[in-house]
C-alpha positions in Angstrom: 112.3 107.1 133.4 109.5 107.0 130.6 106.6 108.6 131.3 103.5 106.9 131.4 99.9 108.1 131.3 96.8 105.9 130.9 95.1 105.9 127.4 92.5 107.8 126.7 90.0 105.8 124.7 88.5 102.1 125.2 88.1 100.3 122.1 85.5 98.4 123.3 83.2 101.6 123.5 84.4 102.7 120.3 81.8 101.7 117.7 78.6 102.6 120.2 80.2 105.8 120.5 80.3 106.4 117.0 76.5 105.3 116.8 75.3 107.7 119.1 77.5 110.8 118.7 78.1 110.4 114.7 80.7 113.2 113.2 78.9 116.7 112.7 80.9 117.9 109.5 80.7 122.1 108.7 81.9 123.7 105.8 82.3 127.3 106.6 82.7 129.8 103.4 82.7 132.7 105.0 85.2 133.0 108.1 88.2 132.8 106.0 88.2 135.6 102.7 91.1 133.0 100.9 90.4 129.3 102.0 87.0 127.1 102.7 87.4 125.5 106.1 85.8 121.8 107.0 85.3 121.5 110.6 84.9 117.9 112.0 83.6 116.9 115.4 83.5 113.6 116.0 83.8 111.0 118.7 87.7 109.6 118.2 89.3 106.3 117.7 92.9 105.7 116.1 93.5 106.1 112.9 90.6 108.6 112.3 92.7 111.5 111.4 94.5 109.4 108.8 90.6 109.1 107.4 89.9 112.4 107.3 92.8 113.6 106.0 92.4 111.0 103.0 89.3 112.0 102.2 90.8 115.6 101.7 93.5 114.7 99.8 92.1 111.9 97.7 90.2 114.8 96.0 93.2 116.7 94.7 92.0 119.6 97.6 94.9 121.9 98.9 95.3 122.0 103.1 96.7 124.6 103.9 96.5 124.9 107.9 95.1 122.5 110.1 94.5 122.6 113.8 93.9 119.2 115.5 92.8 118.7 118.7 91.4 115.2 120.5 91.8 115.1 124.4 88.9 113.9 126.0 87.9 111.2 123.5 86.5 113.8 121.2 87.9 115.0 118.0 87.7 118.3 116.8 89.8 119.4 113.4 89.6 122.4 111.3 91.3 122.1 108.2 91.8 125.3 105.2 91.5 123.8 101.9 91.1 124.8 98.4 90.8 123.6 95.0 94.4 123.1 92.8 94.0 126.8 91.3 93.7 128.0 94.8 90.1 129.1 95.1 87.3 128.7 97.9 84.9 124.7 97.7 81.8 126.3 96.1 80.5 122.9 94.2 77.8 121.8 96.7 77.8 118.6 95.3 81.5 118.5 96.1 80.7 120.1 99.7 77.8 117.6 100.1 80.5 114.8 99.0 82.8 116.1 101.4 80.4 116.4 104.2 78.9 112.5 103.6 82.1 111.0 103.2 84.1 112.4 106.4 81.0 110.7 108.2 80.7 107.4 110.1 77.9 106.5 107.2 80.3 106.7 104.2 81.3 103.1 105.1 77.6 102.3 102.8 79.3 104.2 100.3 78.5 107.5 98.4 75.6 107.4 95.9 76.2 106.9 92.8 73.9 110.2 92.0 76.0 112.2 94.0 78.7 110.9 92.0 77.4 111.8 88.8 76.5 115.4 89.4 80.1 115.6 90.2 80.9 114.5 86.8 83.0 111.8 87.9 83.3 109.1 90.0 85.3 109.6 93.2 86.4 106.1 94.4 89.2 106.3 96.9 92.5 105.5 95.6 92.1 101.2 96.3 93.7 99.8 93.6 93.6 96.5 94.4 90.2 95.3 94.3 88.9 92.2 92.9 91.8 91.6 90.6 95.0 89.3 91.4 97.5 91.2 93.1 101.1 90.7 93.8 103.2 93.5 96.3 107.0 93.4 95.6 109.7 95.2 97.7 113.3 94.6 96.8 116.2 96.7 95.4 115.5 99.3 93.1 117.5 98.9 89.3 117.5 100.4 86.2 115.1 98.2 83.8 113.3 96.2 86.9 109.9 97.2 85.9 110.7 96.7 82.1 111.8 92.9 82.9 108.3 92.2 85.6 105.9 93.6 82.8 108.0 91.3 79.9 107.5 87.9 82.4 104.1 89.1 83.0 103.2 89.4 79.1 104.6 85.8 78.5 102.9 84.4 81.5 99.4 86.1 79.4 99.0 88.4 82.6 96.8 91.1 81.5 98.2 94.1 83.8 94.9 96.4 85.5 96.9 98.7 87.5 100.4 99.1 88.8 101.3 101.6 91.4 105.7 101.8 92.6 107.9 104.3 94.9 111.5 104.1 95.0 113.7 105.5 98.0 117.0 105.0 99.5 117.8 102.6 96.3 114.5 100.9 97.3 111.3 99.6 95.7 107.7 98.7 96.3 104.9 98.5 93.9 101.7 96.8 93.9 100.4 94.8 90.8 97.0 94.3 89.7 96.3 91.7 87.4 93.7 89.9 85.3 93.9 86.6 82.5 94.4 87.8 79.6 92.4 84.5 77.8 89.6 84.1 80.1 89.4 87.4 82.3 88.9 88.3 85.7 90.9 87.2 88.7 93.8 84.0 88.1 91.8 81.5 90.3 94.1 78.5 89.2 96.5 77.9 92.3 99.0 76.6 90.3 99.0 79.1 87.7 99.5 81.9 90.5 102.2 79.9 92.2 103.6 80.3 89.2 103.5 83.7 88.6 104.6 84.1 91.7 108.0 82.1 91.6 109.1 83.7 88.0 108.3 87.4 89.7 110.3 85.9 92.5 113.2 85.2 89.8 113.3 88.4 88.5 113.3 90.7 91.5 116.1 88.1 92.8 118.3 88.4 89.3 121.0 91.0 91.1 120.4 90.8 94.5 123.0 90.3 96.7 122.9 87.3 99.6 121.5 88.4 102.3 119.1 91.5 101.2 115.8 91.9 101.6 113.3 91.3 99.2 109.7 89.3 98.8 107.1 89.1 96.2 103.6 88.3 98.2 100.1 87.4 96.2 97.5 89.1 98.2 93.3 88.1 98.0 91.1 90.1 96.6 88.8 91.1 99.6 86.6 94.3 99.8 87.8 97.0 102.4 92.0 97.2 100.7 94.3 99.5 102.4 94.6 102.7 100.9 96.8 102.6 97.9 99.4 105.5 99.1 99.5 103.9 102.7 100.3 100.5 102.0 102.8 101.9 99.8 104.1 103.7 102.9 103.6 100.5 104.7 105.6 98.2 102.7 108.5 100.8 102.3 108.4 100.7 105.9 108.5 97.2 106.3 111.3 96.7 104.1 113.4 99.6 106.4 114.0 102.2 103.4 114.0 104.6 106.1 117.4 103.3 107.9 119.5 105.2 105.4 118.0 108.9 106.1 119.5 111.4 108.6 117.3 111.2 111.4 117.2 111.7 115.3 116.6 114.7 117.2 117.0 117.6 115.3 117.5 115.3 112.8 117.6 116.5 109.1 118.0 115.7 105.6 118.3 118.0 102.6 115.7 120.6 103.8 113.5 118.2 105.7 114.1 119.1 109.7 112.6 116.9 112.2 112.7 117.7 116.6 111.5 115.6 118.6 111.2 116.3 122.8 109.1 115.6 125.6 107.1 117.8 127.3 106.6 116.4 131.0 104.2 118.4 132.3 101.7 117.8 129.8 102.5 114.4 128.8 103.5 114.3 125.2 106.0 114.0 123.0 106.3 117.0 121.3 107.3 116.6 117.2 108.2 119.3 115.0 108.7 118.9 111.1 109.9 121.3 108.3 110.0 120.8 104.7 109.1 121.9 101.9 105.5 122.4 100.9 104.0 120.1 98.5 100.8 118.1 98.1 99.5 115.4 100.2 102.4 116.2 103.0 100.1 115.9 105.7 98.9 112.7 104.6 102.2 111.4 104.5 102.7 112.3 108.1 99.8 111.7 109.8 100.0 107.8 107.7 103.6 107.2 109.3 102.5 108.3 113.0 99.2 106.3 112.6 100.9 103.3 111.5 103.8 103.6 113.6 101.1 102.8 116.6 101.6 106.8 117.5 98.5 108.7 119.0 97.7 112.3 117.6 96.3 114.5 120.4 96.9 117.8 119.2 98.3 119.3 116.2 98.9 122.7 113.7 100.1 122.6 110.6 100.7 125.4 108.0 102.5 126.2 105.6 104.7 129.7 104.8 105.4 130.0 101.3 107.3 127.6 100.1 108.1 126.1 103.2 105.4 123.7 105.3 105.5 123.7 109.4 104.6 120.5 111.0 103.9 120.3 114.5 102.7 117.2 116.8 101.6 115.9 120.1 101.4 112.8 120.5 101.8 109.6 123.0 102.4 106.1 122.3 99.0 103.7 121.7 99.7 102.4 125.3 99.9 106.3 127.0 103.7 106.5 127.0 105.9 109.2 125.4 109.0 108.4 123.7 111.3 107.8 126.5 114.6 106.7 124.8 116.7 108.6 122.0 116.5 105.3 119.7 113.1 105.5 119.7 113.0 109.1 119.1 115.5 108.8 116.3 113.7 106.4 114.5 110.5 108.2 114.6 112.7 111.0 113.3 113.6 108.9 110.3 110.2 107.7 109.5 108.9 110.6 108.9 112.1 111.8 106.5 111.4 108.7 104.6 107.4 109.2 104.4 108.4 113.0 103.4 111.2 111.8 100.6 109.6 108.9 99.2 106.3 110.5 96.9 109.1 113.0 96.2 111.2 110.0 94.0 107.7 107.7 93.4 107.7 106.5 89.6 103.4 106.6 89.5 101.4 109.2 90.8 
């Protein structure tokens, strides 16, 4: 029988806890000699991980350990991070960025002073924003991209940004768009109804009946899903993942996944092993948040070459997962979120 234990968080009480115990952020130079570590406590709430972790990663940093704990309501991470050459945060305008953004407050944004003694401007990776946009899953094929930025041209479609992964002979990219006579946004309804059905007509041109595919225009409202997650998001939604090898003890290539339960704590205990490579914990942690899964504790670290993944987690409702379908799946979610920035055409 499936185990069942009662959440631990109301999300009614979420925001006035936030307000009155906001996150205290530390960045600690001097416990490790080889890494910086950011410590985060903060009052929890799903999906909160997935934040910090973005922030991280979203400035090219380097995590290599993290321990994760959140019983209780209250979340408490230490991640090891460096820079790309493998050297210790000493920028204090990077540290003071780090420390503002991983905070409650960095939904008012982060000054554009702060920005500029950076020497850049560190925007999180949102490309759609208040340009047209069109996501598009469907089969991946040689010259597919080629033929949507051709019908685009014709259409005078001026193309911003363009972000697409392929895996398990799948695609999704998202396209950002402008007029190319006028500017800005396409406001005209018809005009983008008919963008939309000649888009529709190429990524259709070789399908065969029956497979999946869509081409959706999406509105440009503030507050856009992470690029790299709704990525994740639409892969997952058009089931790339049913073609990797996954289950308990489920592997493919190198990537090795366990999943058990551990009844006298409660959780559902997740192991992954892969190869080391940057932004892997983001991938992870994105698939388990999205997948409705609760973190409650976690360590990751890698060893050489190879990166060691291990979680506990529970179910948004309490429960573990109680059946080996569900197990498997989760299995092959995570080989699929672990494969697909391997084979993505954009960084």
């Amino acid at each position: 029988m499936e185990n069942f234990y009662k959440p631990y968080f109301d999300p009614d009480y979420e925001s006035l806890i936030e307000r009155i115990h906001p996150p205290r952020v530390c960045i600690d130079n001097d416990a490790c000699q080889d890494c910086t570590l950011v410590k985060v406590d903060s009052a929890n709430k799903h999906g909160i991980l997935l934040e910090m972790v973005q922030v991280l990663t979203d400035l090219e940093l380097v995590i290599s350990k993290s321990y994760i704990s959140s019983d209780g309501g209250w979340l408490m991470d230490v991640f090891h991070v460096t820079d790309q050459l493998g050297n210790k945060l000493t920028d204090e305008s990077l540290i003071l960025y780090i420390q503002q953004a991983l905070c409650a407050s960095r939904k008012q944004g982060i000054s554009k002073e702060l920005q500029a003694r950076l020497g850049r401007e560190m925007n999180p990776r949102h490309v759609l924003t208040e340009h047209t946009a069109f996501e598009i899953t469907g089969t991946d094929r040689p010259g597919l991209m080629s033929e949507i930025s051709a019908v685009l041209a014709e259409l005078s479609c001026h193309v911003t940004a363009a972000v697409a992964w392929t895996h398990n002979s799948r695609v999704a990219c998202i396209i950002c768009l402008e007029d190319e006579l006028k500017g800005g946004p396409i406001r005209d309804p018809e005009r983008l109804a008919h963008v939309e059905e000649q888009l529709e007509n190429v990524v259709e041109a070789r399908h065969k009946s029956g497979e999946r595919r869509s081409v959706r225009l999406t509105a440009p409202v503030a507050g856009r899903t992470h690029t790299d997650r709704r990525l994740h998001q639409l892969m997952f939604a058009d089931k790339d993942y049913e073609r990797c090898c996954g289950g308990c003890d489920g592997s493919s290539d190198r990537i090795q996944v366990s999943i058990e339960n551990c009844k006298e704590k409660g959780y559902s205990v997740v192991n992954v092993k892969s190869r080391d490579r940057p932004k892997l914990l983001f991938d992870t942690v994105c698939t388990l948040t999205d997948m409705q899964y609760v973190v409650f504790h976690a360590a990751v670290s890698s060893k050489g070459s190879i990166a060691v993944q291990e979680y506990f987690i529970r179910q948004m409702d309490g429960c573990t997962l109680g059946t080996e379908s569900e197990r498997n799946r989760v299995a092959q979610c995570l080989i699929a979120a672990i494969e697909r920035r391997v084979s993505h055409v954009c960084p």
